[in-house]
N, C-alpha and C positions, 0 to 999 in steps of 0.2 A: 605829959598830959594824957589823961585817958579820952579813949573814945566814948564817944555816946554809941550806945547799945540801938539796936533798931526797935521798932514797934513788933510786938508780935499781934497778929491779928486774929480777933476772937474770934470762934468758931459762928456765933449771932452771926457776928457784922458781914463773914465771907458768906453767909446765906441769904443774908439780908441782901447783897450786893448780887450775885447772884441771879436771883430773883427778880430784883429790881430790872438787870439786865434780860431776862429771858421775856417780862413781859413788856419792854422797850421794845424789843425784838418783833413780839408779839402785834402791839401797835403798830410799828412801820408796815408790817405784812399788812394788817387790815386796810390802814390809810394809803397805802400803795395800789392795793386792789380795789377799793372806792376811785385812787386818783386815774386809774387805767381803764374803768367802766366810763368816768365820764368822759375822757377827754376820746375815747371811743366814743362815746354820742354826738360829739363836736365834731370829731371825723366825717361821723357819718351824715350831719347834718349839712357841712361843708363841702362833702362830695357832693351831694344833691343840688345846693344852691348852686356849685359849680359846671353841673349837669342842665341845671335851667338857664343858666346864664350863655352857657354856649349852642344850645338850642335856641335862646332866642336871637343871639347874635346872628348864627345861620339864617333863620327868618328875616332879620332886615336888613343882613347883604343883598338875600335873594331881591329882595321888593326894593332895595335900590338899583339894584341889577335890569331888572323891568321896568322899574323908571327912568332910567337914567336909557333903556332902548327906544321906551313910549317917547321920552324927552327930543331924541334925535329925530323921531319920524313925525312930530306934532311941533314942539318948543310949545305949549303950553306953558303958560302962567302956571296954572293949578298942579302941571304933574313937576313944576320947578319946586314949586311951597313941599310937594310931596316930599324930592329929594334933600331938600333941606332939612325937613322934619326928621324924616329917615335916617339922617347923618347923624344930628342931635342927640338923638335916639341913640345910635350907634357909638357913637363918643361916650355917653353914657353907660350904656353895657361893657363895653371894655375896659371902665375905669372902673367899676365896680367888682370888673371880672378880675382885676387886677389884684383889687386888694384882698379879692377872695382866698386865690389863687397864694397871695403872701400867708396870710391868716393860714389856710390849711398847710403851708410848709412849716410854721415856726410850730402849729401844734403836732404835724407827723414828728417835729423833731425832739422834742418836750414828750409826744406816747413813748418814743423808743427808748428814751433814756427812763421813764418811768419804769418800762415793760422790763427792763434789763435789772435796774433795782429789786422789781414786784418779784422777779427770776430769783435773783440771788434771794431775797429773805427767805422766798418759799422755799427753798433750798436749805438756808441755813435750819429751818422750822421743822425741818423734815428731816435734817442728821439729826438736830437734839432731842425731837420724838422720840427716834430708834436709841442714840444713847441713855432717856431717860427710862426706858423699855429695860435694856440692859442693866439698866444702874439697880432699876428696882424692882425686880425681879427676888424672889423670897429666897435665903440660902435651902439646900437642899439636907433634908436630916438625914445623917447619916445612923446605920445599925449599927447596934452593938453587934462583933462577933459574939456567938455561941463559945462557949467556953467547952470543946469536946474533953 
């Protein structure tokens, strides 16, 4: 039985192919540094709300901290309603803080593996620069000797 012969591939199609790959290549780079600008704005948007959230937490320990002294030296009704308020409050910002707090871990962890992708194509983008450099580069004319 004879074998079948393999494909030979046409000179088109491995440039077409190629090509087709350099500017895949091309695209990931771009939509990887678009995906690493934003999720860098969400960072930074999420340290901040994380920055208000523990600043106001601070604030309504404090003011339950002083109500809850005011409470022992008075037993006031009105500085009770306060603490309770104040706690409300307080349960509130830590559940919020909570989820912030999640939200910024799962996007730190989504940047890095972005950032390590964005790394490598730029990488890759920047051999095949210098090898397309080399490649196409004009040959050098060579002299004829003089015929002494």
């Amino acid at each position: 039985m004879p074998k079948k012969s393999k494909k030979v591939v046409k000179s088109a199609s491995l440039v077409k192919t190629i090509d087709n790959a350099l500017a895949a290549l091309d695209a990931a780079n771009v939509n990887g540094a678009a995906a690493v600008a934003e999720l860098s704005k969400t960072a930074k948007k999420l340290t901040a709300e994380g920055k208000r959230l523990s600043k106001k937490r601070a604030t309504l320990s404090k003011r339950k901290r002083t109500a809850t002294a005011k409470l022992k030296k008075t037993g006031d009704a009105a500085v009770k309603k306060l603490i309770n308020t104040t706690e409300k409050e307080l349960n509130a910002v830590k559940k919020l803080a909570a989820k912030s707090s999640a939200a910024k871990s799962a996007n730190a962890e989504e940047l890095r593996g972005l950032k390590a992708q964005a790394k490598r194509s730029k990488a890759y983008m920047t051999v095949l620069a210098k090898a397309d450099k080399v490649l196409n580069k004009p040959k050098k004319k060579r002299r004829k000797k003089r015929a002494s």
